[in-house]
VMD Tcl script that draws the C-alpha trace (Angstrom):
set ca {
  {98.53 -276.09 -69.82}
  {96.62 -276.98 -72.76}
  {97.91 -279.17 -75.46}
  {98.28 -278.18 -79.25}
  {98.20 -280.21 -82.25}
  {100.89 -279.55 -84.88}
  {98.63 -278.96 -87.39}
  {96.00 -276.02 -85.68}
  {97.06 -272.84 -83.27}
  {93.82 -273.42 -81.21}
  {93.67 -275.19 -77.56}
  {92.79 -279.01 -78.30}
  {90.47 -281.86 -75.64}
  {93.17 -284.64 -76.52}
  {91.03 -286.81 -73.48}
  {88.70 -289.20 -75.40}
  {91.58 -290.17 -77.79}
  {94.40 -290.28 -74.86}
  {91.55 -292.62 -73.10}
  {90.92 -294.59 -76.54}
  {95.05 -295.66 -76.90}
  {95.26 -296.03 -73.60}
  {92.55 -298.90 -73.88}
  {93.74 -300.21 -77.18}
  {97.13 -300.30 -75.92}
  {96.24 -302.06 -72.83}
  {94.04 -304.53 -74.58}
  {96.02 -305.32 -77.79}
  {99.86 -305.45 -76.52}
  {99.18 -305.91 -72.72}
  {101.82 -309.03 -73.39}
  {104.66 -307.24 -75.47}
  {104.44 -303.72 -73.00}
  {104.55 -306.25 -69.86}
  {108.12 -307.68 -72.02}
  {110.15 -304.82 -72.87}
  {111.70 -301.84 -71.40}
  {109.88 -298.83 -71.00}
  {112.70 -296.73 -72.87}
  {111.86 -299.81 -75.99}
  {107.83 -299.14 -75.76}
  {108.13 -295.16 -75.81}
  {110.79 -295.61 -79.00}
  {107.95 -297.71 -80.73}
  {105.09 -295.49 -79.96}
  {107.16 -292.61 -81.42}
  {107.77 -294.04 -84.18}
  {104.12 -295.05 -85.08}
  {103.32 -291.40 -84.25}
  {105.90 -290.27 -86.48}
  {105.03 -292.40 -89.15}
  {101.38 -291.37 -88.84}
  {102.00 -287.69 -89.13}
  {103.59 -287.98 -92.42}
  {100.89 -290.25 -93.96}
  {98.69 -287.46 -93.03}
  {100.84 -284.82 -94.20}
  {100.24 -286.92 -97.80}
  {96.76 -286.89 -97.48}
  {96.50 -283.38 -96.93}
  {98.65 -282.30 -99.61}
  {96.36 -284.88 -101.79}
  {93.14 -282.65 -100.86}
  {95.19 -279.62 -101.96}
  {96.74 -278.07 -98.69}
  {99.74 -275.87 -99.12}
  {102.84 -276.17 -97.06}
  {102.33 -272.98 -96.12}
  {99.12 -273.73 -94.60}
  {100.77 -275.98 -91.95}
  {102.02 -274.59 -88.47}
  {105.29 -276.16 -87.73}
  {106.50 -275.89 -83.88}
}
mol new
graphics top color blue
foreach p $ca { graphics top sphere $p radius 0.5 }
foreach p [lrange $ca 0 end-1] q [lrange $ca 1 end] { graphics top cylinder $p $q radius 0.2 }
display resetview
C-alpha cells in the first residue's frame, strides 16, 4: 500500500529518504541505538519527526500557505 505524506493526497516514493535515515542513523548514533531500548529510540525519533513537521508548518505559512490548503489525516 502506498504511503502518503500529510501534506499532499498523491501516492509518494518515500525509498531514497527511508534509505538516507536509515544510513545516517546507522552511522551517526550506531552507539546510543546499540544503548537504549527500542520503545526509548522510536519515542525519540517521533519526537524529532514531530518537531520537524511543525517547523515546516512555519515555513509554509511564512511563504503564504493557508491552513486550509493543508490535508490533515
Amino acid at each position: 500500500m502506498p504511503e502518503y505524506s500529510s501534506q499532499q493526497q498523491s501516492p509518494k516514493n518515500y525509498q531514497p529518504q527511508e534509505a538516507q535515515l536509515i544510513m545516517g542513523l546507522k552511522h551517526h548514533f550506531s552507539k546510543t541505538l546499540s544503548e537504549v531500548p527500542l520503545d526509548v529510540a522510536i519515542q525519540a525519533v517521533s519526537k524529532v519527526w514531530q518537531s520537524c513537521q511543525i517547523e515546516q508548518d512555519k515555513k509554509d505559512m511564512e511563504r503564504g500557505k493557508r491552513e486550509d490548503d493543508v490535508i490533515h489525516l
